[in-house]
TORDO-720554 format. One line per 3 residues: their letters; for each residue x, y, z of C-alpha. Coordinates in nm, 3 decimals, decimal comma. Example, Ala and Ser with C-alpha at 12.3 -4.5 7.8 and 13.67 -1.06 7.14 Angstrom:
// TORDO-720554
AS> 1,230 -0,450 0,780; 1,367 -0,106 0,714
END
This chain:
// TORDO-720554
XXX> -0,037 -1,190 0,167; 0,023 -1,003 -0,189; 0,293 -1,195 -0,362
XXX> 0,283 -0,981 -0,679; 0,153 -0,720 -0,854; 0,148 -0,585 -1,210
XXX> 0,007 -0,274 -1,424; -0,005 -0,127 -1,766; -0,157 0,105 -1,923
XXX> -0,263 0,332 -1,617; -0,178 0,726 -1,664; 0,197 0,707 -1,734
XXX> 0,259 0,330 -1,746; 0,328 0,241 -2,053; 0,485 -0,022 -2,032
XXX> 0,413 -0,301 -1,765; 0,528 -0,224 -1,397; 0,657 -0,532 -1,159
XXX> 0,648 -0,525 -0,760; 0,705 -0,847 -0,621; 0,718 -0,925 -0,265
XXX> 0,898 -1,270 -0,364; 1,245 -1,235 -0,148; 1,564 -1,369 -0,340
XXX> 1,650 -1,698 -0,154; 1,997 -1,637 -0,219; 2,045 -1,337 0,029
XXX> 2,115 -1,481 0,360; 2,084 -1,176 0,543; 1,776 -1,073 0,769
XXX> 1,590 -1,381 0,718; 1,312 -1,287 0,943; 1,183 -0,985 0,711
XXX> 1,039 -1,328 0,574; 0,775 -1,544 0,627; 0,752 -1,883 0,450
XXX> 0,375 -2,060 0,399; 0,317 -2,408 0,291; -0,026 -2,451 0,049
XXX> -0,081 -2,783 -0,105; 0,269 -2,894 -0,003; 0,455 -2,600 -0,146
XXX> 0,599 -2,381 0,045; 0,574 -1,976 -0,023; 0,848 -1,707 0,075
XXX> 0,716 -1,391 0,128; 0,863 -1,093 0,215; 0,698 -0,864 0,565
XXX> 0,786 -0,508 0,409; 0,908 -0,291 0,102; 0,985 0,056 0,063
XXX> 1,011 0,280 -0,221; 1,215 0,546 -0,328; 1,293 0,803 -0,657
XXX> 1,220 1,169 -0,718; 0,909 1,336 -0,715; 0,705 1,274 -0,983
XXX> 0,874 0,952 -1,107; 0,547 0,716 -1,043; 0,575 0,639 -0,663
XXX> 0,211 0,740 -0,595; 0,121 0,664 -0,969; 0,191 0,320 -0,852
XXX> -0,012 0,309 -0,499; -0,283 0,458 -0,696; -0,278 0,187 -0,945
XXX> -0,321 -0,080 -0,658; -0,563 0,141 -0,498; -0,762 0,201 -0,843
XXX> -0,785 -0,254 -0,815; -0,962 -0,258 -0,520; -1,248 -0,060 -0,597
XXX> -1,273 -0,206 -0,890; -1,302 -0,549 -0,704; -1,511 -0,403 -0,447
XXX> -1,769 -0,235 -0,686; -1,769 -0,556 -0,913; -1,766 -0,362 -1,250
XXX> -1,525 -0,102 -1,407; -1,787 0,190 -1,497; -1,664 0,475 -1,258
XXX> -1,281 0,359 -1,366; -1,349 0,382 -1,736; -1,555 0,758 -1,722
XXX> -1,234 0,862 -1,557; -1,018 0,901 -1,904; -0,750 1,002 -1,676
XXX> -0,706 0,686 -1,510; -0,599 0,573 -1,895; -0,247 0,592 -2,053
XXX> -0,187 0,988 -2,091; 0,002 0,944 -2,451; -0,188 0,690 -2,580
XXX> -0,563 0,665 -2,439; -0,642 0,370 -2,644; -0,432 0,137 -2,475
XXX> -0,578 -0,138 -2,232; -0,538 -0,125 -1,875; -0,377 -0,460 -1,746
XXX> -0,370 -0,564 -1,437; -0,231 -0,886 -1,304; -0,203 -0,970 -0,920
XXX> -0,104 -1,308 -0,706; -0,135 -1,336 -0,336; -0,212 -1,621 -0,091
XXX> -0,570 -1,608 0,119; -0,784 -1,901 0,296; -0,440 -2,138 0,258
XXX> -0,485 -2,094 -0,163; -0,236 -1,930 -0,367; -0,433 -1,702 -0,655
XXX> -0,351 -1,539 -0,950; -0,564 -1,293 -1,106; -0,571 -1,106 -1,432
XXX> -0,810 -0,813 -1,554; -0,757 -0,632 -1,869; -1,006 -0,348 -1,992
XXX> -1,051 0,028 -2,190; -1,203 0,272 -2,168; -1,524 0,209 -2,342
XXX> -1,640 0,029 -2,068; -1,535 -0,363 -2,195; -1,357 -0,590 -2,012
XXX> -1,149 -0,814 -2,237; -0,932 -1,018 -2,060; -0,951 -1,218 -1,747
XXX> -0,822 -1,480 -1,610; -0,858 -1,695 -1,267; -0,605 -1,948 -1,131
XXX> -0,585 -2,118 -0,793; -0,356 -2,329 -0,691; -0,260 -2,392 -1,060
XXX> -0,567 -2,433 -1,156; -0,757 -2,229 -1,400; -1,120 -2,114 -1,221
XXX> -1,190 -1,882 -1,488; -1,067 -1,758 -1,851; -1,338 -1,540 -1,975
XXX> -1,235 -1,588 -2,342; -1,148 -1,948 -2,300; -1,236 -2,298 -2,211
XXX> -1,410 -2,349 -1,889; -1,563 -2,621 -1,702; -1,949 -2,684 -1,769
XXX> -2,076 -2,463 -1,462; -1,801 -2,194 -1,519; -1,971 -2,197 -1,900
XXX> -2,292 -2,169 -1,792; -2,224 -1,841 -1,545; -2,082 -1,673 -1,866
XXX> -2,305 -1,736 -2,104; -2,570 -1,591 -1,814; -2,293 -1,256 -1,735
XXX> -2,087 -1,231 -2,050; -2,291 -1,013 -2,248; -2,216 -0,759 -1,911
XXX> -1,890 -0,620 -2,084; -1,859 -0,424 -1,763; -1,899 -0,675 -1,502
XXX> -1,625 -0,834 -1,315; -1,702 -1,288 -1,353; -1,472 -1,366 -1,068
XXX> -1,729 -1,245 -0,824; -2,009 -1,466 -1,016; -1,885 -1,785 -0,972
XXX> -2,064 -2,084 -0,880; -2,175 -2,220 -0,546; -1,908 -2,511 -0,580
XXX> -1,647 -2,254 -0,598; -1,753 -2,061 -0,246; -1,437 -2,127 -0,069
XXX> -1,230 -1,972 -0,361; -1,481 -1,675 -0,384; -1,438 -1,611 -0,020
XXX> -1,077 -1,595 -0,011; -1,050 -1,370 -0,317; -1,312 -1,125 -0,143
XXX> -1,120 -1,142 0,213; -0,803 -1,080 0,069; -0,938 -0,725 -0,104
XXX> -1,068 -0,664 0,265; -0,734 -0,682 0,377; -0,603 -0,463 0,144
XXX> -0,551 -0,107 0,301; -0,424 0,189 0,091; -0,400 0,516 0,233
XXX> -0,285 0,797 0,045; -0,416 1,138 0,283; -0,469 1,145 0,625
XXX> -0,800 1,324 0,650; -0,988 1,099 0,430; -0,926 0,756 0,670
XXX> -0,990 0,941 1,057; -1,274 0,709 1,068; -1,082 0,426 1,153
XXX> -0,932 0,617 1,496; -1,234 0,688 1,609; -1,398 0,337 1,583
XXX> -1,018 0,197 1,704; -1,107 0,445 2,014; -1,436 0,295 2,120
XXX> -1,328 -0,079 2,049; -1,199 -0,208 2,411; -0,985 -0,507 2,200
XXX> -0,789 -0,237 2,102; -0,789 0,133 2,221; -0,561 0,035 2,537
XXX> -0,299 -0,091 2,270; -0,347 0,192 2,044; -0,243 0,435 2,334
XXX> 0,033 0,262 2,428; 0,160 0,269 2,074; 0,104 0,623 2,086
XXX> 0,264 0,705 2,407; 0,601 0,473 2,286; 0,646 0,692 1,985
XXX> 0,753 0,939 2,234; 0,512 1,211 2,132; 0,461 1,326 2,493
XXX> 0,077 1,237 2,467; -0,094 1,062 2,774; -0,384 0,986 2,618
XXX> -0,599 1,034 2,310; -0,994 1,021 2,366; -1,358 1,134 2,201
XXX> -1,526 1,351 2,375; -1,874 1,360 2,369; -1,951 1,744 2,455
XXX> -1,744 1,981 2,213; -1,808 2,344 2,225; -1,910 2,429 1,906
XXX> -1,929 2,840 1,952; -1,579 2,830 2,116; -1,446 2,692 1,794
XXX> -1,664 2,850 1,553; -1,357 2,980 1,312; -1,362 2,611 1,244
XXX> -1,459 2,471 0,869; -1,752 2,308 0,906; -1,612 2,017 0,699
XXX> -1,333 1,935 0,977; -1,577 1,985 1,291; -1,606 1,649 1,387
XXX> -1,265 1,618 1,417; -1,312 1,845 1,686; -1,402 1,499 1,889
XXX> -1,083 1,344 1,870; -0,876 1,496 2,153; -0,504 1,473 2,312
XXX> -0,414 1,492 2,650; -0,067 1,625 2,808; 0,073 1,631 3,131
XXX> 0,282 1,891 3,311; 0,364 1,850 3,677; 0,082 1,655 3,734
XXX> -0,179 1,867 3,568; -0,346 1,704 3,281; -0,506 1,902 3,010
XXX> -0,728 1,826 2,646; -0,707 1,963 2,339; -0,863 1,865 2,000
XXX> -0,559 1,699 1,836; -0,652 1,892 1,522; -0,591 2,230 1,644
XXX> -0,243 2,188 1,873; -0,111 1,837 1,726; 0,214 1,885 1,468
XXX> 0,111 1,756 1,168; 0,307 1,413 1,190; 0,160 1,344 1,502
XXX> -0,175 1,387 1,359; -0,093 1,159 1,098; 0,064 0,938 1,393
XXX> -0,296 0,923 1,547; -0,507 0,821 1,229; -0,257 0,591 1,106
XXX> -0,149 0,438 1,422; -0,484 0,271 1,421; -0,442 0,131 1,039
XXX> -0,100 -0,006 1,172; -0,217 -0,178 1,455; -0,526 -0,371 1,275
XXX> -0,268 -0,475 1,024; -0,001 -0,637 1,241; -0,297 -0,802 1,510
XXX> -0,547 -0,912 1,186; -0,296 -0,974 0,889; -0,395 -0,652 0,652
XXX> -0,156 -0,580 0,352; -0,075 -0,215 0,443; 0,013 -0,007 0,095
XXX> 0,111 0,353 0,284; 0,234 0,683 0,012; 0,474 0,870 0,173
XXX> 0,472 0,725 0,524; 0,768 0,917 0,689; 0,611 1,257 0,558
XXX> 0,628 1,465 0,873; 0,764 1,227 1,088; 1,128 1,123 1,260
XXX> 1,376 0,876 1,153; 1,404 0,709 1,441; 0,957 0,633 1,463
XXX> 0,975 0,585 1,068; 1,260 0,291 1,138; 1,007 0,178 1,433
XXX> 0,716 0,116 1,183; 0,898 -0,090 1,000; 1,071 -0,276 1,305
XXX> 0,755 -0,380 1,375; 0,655 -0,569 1,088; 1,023 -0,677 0,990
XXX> 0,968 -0,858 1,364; 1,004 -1,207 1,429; 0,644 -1,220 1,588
XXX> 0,490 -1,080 1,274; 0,371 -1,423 1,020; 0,113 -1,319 0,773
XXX> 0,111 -0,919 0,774; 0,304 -0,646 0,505; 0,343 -0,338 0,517
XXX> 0,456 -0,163 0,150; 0,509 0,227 0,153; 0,688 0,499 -0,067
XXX> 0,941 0,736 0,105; 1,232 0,999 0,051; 1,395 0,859 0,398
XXX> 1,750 0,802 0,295; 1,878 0,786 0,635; 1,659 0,411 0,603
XXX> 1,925 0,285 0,350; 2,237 0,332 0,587; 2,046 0,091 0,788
XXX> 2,165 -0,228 0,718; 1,987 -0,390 0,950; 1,686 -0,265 0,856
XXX> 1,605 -0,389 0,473; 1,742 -0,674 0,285; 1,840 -0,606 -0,107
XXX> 1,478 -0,763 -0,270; 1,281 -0,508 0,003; 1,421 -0,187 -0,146
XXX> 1,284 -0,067 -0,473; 1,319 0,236 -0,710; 1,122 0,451 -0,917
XXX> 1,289 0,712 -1,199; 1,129 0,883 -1,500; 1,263 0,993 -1,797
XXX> 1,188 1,089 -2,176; 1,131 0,826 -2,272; 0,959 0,607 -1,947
XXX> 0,879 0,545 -1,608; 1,140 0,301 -1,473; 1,022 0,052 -1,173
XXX> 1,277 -0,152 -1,025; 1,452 -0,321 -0,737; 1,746 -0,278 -0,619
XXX> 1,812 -0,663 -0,570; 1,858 -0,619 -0,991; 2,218 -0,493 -0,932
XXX> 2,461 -0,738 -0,838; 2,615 -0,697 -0,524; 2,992 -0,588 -0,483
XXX> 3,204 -0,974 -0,430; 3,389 -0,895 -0,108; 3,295 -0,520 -0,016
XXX> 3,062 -0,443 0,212; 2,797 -0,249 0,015; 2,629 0,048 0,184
XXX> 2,295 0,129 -0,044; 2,293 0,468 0,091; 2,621 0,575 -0,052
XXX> 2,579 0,429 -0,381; 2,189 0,558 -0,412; 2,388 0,941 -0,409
XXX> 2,625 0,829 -0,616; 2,419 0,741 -0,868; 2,464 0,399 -0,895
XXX> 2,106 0,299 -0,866; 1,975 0,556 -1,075; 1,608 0,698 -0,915
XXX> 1,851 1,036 -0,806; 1,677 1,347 -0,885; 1,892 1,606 -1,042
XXX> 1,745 1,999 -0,965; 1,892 2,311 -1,116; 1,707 2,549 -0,878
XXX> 2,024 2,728 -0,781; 2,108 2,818 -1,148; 1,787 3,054 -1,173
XXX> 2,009 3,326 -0,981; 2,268 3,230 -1,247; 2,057 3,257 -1,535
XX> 1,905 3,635 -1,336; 2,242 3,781 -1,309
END
């Protein structure tokens, strides 16, 4: 489960940007949103779910990017694609490092990890802890074997150590890897269909994942691949989005059943409802960290609130789901989010602003609604548009 998660340096950060899923333990309220582990005798509380809000623009997807841009890097073990991209660097000032710093719990370990680089391809920081003890401090002391492995690697300015580490340290190398497994980020629909197709042809879970789909009240029966597609029929089709083709929805009208390829009748959120249903579902049954931008875009209230339900649930003990949103109607639920599971973005001259909303204090004796006092301006993260004065400024 991520625990906490820090950046600097990336595009418009520049400063260093704080999302922690650690809940404040003095809020009573909605205690199951969070799930407590014990490691070593110490016990972890974790919050299930976070959403966040601000204007357009103000870093949301900046942010999920930034987390995104750490995975790959983990997964390709180096940082040469991120460093040829000088965008992924500070926008204002190019020469500044890149910092990331991360903590989360995997294999019954807590870790904390730290990863600093520029753009010239050199790592220069970083830093492994588990359990309170240091693993791995590139620049530092280490442990004879550790020693050896980086005088072997170090000269590899590019290369990431923590994957490197010795045989003794196997159990610690598997958790770190499984945890960036579990890490999901999705950002656009098209690019992550895969994962509803190979939901559809695994019999663990495609009766689930219709059953999810027919609750969301979407009128779908059924959702299926078929295996003979007329390709003529649909030849006004890209031939990029073809195979979609495959992926079909079926309705039923007084008995008659009929199926259409979802991408060519489907609205667009339940299209999105289809691929993601399947990324939702793996998460809550195999403990994924789900990191969603935008994840009411084109879709209801009421199935937005449901999402969320579902990990917020009692039943749910080692699964999160983190996504950005422009939802207000999910703040004037308070039974929905506590305080430390809403956060804000805002930009302005001068900086990007990342904060939660558990960092104002709470009105003594009043009940608070965070809806109201989001438009009033009393969290800030309010976007202020002067569209209607361009007839002003015509006339």
């Amino acid at each position: 489960m991520l625990l906490l998660f820090e950046v600097d340096g990336y595009k418009l950060f520049d400063h260093k940007i704080q999302f922690s899923m650690f809940p404040n333990r003095r809020i009573k309220k909605l205690k199951e949103n969070i799930v407590v582990k014990t490691i070593n005798n110490k016990e972890y509380h974790v919050l299930k779910s976070a959403i966040i809000y601000g204007p357009n623009n103000s870093g949301k997807t900046t942010f999920i990017k930034s987390l995104s841009l750490f995975k790959s890097i983990i997964e390709q073990e180096n940082i040469d694609s991120v460093s040829q991209d000088k965008l992924n660097f500070n926008f204002f000032d190019p020469d500044l490092n890149i910092d990331f710093k991360i903590e989360f719990l995997s294999n019954k370990k807590h870790y904390s990890y730290e990863l600093s680089f520029n753009d010239e391809k050199k790592i220069n920081n970083e830093v492994l802890i588990v359990d309170g003890e240091t693993i791995l401090n590139r620049f530092g002391k280490n442990n004879k074997c550790v020693s050896h492995v980086i005088d072997l690697l170090g000269h590899y300015e590019n290369k990431l150590l923590v994957l490197s580490l010795p045989r003794e340290y196997e159990d610690v190398y598997k958790g770190f890897k499984k945890f960036f497994s579990k890490l999901i980020v999705l950002q656009h629909v098209d690019e992550n269909i895969q994962s509803t197709f190979d939901i559809l042809e695994d019999p663990l879970y495609k009766e689930d994942f219709i059953r999810l789909i027919r609750n969301s009240d979407t009128n779908i029966k059924d959702v299926r691949i078929s295996k003979d597609i007329n390709r003529e029929k649909f030849s006004y089709v890209p031939k990029e989005v073809a195979e979609y083709l495959r992926l079909e929805s079926t309705y039923e009208k007084n008995g008659q059943k009929i199926s259409f390829p979802s991408i060519l009748v489907d609205s667009l959120g339940t299209k999105k409802l289809i691929v993601y249903a399947s990324y939702i579902l793996k998460a809550l049954k195999e403990n994924y960290v789900l990191v969603i931008d935008e994840l009411d875009s084109s879709w209801h209230t009421v199935l937005t609130r449901n999402i969320f339900a579902l990990f917020n649930s009692v039943s749910n003990t080692s699964s999160q789901l983190i996504a950005s949103s422009h939802d207000l109607l999910l703040l004037d639920d308070e039974n929905m989010f506590r305080r430390d599971q809403i956060w804000f973005t805002y930009k302005d001259i001068e900086s990007i602003h990342f904060y939660s909303l558990n960092d104002f204090r709470a009105e003594a004796g009043k009940k608070s609604n965070a809806l109201t006092n989001y438009l009033k301006g009393k969290y800030g993260a309010l976007p202020y548009p002067e569209i209607g004065d361009l007839m002003n400024e015509k006339e």
